[in-house]
C-alpha positions in Angstrom: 0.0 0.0 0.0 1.1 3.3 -0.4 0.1 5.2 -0.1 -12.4 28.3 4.8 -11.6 30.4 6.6 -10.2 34.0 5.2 -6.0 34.1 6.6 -5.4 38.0 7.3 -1.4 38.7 7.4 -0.5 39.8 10.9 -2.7 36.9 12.1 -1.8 35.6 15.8 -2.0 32.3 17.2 -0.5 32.5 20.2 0.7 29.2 22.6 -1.7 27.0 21.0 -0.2 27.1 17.9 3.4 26.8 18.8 1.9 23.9 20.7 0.0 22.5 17.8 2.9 22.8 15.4 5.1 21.1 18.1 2.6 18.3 18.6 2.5 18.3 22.4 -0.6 20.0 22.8 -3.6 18.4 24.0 -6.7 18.6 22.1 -8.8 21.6 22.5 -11.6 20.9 25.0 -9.8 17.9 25.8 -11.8 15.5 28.9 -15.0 16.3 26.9 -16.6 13.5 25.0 -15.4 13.3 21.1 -18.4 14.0 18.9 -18.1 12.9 15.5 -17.1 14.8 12.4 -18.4 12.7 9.5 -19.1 9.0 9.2 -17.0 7.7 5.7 -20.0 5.4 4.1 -18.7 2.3 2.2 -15.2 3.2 1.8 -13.7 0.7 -0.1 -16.2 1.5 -3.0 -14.2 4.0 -5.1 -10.6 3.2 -2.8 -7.8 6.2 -3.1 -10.0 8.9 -4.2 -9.8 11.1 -1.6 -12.9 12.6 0.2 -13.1 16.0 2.1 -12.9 16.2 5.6 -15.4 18.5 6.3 -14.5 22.0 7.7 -11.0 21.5 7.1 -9.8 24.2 4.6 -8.7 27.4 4.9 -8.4 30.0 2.4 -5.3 32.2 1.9 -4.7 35.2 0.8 -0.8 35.6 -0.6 1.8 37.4 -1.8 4.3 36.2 -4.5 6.3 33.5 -2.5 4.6 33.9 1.0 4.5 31.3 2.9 1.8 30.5 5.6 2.1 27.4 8.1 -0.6 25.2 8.4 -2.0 22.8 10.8 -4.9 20.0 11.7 -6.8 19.9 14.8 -6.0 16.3 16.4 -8.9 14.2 15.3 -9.3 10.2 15.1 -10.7 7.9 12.4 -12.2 4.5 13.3 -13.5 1.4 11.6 -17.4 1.3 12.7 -17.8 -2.7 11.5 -16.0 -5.1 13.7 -12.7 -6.5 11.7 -11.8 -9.5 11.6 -8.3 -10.4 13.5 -6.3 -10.3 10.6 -7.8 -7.3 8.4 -6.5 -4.2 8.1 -7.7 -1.3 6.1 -5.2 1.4 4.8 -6.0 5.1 5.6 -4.2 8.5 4.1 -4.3 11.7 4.8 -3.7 14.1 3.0 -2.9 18.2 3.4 -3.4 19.5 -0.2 -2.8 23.2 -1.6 -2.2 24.5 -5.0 -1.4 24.3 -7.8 -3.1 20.7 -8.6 -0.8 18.2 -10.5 2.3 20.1 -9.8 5.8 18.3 -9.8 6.6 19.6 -7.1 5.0 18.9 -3.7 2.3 21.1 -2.7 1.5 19.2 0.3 1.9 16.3 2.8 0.0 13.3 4.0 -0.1 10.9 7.1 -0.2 7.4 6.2 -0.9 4.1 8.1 -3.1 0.5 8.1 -6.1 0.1 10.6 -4.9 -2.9 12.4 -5.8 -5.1 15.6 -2.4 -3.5 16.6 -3.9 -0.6 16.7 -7.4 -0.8 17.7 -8.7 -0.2 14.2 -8.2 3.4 15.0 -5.2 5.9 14.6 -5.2 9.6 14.9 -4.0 11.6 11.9 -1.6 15.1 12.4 -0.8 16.7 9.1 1.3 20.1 9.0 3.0 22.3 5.8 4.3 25.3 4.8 2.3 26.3 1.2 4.3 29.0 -0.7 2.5 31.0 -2.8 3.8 29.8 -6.7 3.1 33.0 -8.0 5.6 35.7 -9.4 3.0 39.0 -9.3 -0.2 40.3 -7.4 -2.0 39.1 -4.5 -3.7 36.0 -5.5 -6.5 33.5 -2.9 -5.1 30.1 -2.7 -7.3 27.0 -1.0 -5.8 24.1 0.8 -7.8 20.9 2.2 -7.6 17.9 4.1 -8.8 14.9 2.5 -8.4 11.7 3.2 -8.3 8.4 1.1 -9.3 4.9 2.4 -7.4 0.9 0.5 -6.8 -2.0 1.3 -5.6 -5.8 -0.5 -8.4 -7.8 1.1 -11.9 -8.4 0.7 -13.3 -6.3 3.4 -17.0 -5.5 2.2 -18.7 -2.9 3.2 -16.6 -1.0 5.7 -17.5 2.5 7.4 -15.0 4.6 9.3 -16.2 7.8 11.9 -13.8 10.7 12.1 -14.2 12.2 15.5 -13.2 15.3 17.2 -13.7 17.5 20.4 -16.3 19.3 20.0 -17.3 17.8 16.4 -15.0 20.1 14.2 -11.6 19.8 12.5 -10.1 23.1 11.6 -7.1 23.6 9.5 -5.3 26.6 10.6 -2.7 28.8 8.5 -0.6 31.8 9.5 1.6 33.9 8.2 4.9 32.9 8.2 7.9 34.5 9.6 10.9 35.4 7.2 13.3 33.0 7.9 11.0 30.2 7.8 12.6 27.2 5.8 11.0 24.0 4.7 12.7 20.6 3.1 11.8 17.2 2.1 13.7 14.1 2.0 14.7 13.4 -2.0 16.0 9.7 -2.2 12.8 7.8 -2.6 13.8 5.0 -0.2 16.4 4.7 2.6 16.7 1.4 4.3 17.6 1.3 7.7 18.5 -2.3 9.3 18.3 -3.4 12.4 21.3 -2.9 14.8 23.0 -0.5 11.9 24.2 2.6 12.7 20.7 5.0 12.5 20.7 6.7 9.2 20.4 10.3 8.6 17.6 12.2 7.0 16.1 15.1 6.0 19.3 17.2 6.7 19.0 21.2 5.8 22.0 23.7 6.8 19.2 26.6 8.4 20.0 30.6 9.6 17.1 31.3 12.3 17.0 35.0 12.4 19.2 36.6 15.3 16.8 38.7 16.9 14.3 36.2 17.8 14.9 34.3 21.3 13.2 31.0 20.0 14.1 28.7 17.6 11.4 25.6 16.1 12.7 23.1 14.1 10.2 19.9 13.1 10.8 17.1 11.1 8.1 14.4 9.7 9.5 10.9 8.5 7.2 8.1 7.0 8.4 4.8 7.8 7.5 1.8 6.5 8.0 -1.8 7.7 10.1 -4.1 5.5 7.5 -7.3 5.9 8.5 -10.9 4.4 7.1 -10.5 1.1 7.4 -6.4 0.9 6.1 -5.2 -2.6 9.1 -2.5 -1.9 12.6 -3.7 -3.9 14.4 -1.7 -1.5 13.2 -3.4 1.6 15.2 -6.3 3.3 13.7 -9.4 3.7 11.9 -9.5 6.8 11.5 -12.4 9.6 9.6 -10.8 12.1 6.3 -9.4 12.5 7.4 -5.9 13.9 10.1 -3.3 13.5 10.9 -1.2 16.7 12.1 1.8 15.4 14.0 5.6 17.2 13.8 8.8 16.2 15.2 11.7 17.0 16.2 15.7 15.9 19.8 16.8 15.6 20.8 20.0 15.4 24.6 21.1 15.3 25.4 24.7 14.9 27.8 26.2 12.7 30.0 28.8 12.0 30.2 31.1 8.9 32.5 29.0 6.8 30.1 25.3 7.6 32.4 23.5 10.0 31.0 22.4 13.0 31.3 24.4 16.8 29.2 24.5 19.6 27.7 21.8 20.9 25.4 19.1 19.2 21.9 19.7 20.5 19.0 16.6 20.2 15.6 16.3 20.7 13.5 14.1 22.6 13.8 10.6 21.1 10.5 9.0 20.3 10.2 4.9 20.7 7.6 3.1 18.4 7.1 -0.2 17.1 5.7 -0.6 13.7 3.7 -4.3 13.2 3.3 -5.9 10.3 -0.4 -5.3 9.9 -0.1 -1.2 10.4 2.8 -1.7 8.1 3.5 2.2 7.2 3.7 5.5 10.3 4.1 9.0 9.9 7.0 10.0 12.6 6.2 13.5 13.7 9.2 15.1 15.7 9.7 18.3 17.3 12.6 20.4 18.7 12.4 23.9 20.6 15.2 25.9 21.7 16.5 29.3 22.8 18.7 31.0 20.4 21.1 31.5 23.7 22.1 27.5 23.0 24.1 29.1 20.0 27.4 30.8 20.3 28.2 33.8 19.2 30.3 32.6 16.3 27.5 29.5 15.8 25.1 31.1 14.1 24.0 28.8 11.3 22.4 25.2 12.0 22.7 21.9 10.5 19.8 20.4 10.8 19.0 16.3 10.3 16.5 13.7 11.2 18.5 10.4 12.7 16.4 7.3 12.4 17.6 3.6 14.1 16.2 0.8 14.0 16.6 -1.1 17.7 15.2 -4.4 16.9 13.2 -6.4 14.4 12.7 -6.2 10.6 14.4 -3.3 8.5 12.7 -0.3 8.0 12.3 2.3 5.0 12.9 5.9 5.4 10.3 7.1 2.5 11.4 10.0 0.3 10.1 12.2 -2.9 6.4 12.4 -3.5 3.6 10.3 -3.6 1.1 11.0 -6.6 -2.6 10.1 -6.5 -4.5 12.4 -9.1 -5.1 14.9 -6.2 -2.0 16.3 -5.5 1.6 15.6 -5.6 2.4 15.1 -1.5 5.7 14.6 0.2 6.4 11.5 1.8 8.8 13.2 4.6 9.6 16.7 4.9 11.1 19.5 7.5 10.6 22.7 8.6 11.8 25.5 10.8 11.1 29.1 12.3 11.5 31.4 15.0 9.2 32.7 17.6 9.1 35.4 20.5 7.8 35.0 23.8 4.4 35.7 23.8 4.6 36.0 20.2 3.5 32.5 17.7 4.6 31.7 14.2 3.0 34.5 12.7 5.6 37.1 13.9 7.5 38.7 11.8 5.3 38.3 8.6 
């Protein structure tokens, strides 16, 4: 498998958004009871065209080659028919802005497989930077999320409920500050074994403005589980029914000519195990730190993604785009920006 609201510049967001970009933030109105959002009728019928999740789009209005950073609510998607033990039922997500059918990615998607693993449910996060792809004007661009629904079995009839707090999804944009940078990872596949030394991804050399005390960097990996009989040339053959997998942000500052100085500064590591059934996971990892962690003479980054695999079958590293008559999305991508204290994203733009 593989896969609207008007945005007024000078728009704040405040901690929720930093929060919601770093994806440590709880759910707005969290402790209530989720409501549902929509229930996806029969969605096998008409598998990987991708339907609207309702209320999530925003509209922006741009400049040539502004760039606005978007974000989902947290919401969940769950199989309503019982499954049977062995099922599962592929689900993507999909953030989609303009232009349609570029080459180019002009958006992102969460991917992974409904599984007993995973309680047939799984709780999509999709964020992006859109740039504006036009060269003159003011023009109104609008992006989506949409999500598609696959799988390689006979299922039947299968309906899945998106839920929410409070019943809505939102997808919020706002203005970007200046020295907001955004990446993806170009080799389509990296394999990573177990026990190897962890492999390094999505790397970007990064100068966060100097004036701002806050420095975000985040870095989004899709992973895929090399099974026994993977449809994925790249992929190792696989023995087990799992891959327990590490990620992790790296950032090592710089000084003016590239060489290294300072000292090496990681993020959190995150600890997951991808099963054989779920198959595919989009990694979301996030790193916040004070500009004061530079030296003087450090004032350029080198960032990189590092992904290990601890135990179990190899795992692929997915790069480049994936197409599916919607939109061109990337597989794994980066981004970073600078914030003040009681400032969000927005500042600066």
């Amino acid at each position: 498998m593989s896969d609207s609201r008007p945005v007024r510049a000078g728009l704040a967001l405040g901690l929720s958004l930093l929060m919601a970009l770093g994806g440590a933030a709880e759910p707005a109105g969290a402790g209530t009871a989720n409501q549902t959002v929509k229930v996806f009728k029969n969605v096998l019928k008409d598998q990987m065209t991708y339907q609207p999740l309702p209320g999530a789009s925003v509209q922006l209005t741009a400049g040539p080659g502004q760039r606005f950073i978007l974000y989902s609510d947290p919401f969940s998607l769950t199989v309503v028919q019982r499954m049977p033990a062995w099922s599962d039922l592929g689900t993507t997500t999909g953030l989609f802005c303009p232009p349609r059918n570029s080459s180019a990615p002009n958006g992102t998607h969460y991917a992974t497989n409904l599984a007993t693993a995973n309680g047939f449910s799984t709780r999509p996060l999709t964020r992006w930077v859109f740039t504006a792809p036009h060269t003159s004007g003011t023009r109104r661009y609008t992006c989506k999320v949409a999500i598609a629904f696959y799988t390689k079995g006979q299922l039947g009839t299968k309906d899945v409920r998106a839920t929410a707090p409070g019943g809505t999804v939102r997808l919020h944009a706002a203005p970007a500050p200046l020295d907001t940078r955004h990446w993806t990872q170009q080799p389509p596949f990296t394999a990573v074994r177990a026990g190897a030394t962890p492999a390094t991804v999505l790397t970007h050399s990064w100068d966060p403005a100097p004036s701002s005390p806050r420095l975000a960097i985040r870095q989004d990996v899709q992973l895929t589980m090399c099974k026994r009989r993977s449809s994925y040339a790249a992929c190792p053959r696989g023995s087990h029914a799992h891959s327990d997998v590490s990620t992790w942000i790296e950032a090592q500052p710089l000084n003016a000519a590239g060489a290294a100085c300072g000292t090496l500064v990681r993020s959190a590591v995150r600890n997951l195990r991808i099963t054989e059934p779920e198959h595919h996971l989009t990694v979301l990892n996030t790193l916040d730190m004070a500009q004061t962690a530079l030296p003087k003479e450090c004032s350029r980054l080198r960032l990189s993604l590092r992904v290990q695999v601890r135990a179990g079958n190899a795992a692929l590293v997915h790069g480049g785009t994936a197409g599916n008559g919607e939109a061109a999305t990337a597989y794994s991508h980066g981004f970073a920006y600078t914030y003040g204290p009681t400032s969000s994203a927005a500042r600066g733009s």
